[in-house]
C-alpha positions in Angstrom: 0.0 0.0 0.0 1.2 3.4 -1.0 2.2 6.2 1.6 -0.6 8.0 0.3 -3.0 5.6 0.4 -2.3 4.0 3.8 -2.1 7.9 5.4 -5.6 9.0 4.0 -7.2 5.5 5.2 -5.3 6.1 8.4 -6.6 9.9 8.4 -10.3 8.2 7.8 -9.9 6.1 10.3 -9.3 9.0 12.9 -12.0 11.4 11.6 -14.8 8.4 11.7 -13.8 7.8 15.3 -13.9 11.6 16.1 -17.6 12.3 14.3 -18.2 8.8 16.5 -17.2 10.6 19.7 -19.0 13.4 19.3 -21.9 11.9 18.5 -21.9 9.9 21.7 -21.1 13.2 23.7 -24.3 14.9 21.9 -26.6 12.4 21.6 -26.4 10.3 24.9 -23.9 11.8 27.3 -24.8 15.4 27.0 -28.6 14.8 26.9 -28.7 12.7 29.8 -26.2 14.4 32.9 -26.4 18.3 31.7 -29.8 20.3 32.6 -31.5 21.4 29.2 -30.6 24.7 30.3 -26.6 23.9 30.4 -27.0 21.5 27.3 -27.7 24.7 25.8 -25.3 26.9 26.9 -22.4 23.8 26.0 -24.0 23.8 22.1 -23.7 27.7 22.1 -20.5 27.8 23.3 -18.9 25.0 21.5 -20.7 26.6 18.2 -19.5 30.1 18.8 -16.0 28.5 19.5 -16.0 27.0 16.2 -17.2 30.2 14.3 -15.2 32.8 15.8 -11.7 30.5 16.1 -11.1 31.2 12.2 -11.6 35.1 12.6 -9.3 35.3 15.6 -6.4 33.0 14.2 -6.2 35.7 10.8 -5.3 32.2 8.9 -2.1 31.9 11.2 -2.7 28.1 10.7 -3.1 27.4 7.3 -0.4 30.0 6.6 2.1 28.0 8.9 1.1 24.7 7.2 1.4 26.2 3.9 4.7 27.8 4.4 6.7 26.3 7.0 8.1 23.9 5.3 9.6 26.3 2.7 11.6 28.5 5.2 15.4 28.1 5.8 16.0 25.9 8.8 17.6 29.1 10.8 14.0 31.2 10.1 11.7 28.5 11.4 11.8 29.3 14.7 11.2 32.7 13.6 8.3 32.0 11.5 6.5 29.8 14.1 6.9 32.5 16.6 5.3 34.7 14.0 2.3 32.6 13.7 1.9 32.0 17.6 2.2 35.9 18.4 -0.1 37.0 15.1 -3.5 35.6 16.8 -3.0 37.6 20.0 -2.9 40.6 18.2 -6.9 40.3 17.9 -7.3 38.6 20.7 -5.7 40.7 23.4 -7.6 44.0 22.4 -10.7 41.9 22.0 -10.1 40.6 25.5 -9.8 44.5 26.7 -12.3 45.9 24.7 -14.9 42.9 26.4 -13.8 43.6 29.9 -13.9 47.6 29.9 -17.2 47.7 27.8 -18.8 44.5 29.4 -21.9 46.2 31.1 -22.7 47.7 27.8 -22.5 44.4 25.7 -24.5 42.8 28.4 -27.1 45.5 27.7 -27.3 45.4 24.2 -27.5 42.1 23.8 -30.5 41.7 26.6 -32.3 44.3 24.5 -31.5 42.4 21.4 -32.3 38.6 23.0 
């Protein structure tokens, strides 16, 4: 069997048992020892998780995948620090903005809600 074809089988393999656990998590686990108010509140969180990671990370990720291979050995370290430091440059005034405005964006979205 070719590398290829033995890695994506392997890669199948690993994705099948993920969608497997999560579908235990959601369907049996979650439904039956959270509250329907926290089994709520875990959806929302894990979905919001999953929407806003990609707008945080600027594409830090696929950038490093695409392009750490092709720098010299001495810039790697560089680049990967690059890529770790780049998502903290949304997330840190994001953080601030949340905690100094946080009575007004718990205001605006009870109004909205």
């Amino acid at each position: 069997m070719g590398i290829v074809l033995r890695q994506s089988a392997q890669n199948t393999v690993v994705t099948f048992i993920g969608f497997a656990f999560g579908a235990i998590n959601t369907l049996f686990l979650y439904t039956n020892i959270l509250n329907p108010k926290y089994y709520g509140l875990v959806l929302f969180i894990l979905a919001t998780g999953a929407l806003i990671m990609p707008l945080f990370a600027l594409g830090s990720h696929n950038a490093l995948l695409r392009f750490y291979t092709a720098q010299p050995a001495k810039e790697k370290r560089g680049f990967l620090g690059l890529m770790l430091i780049t998502p903290l440059l949304v997330l840190v005034p994001a953080f601030l903005l949340t905690t100094c405005f946080k009575s007004e964006l718990a205001t605006l979205i009870s109004k909205r809600n």
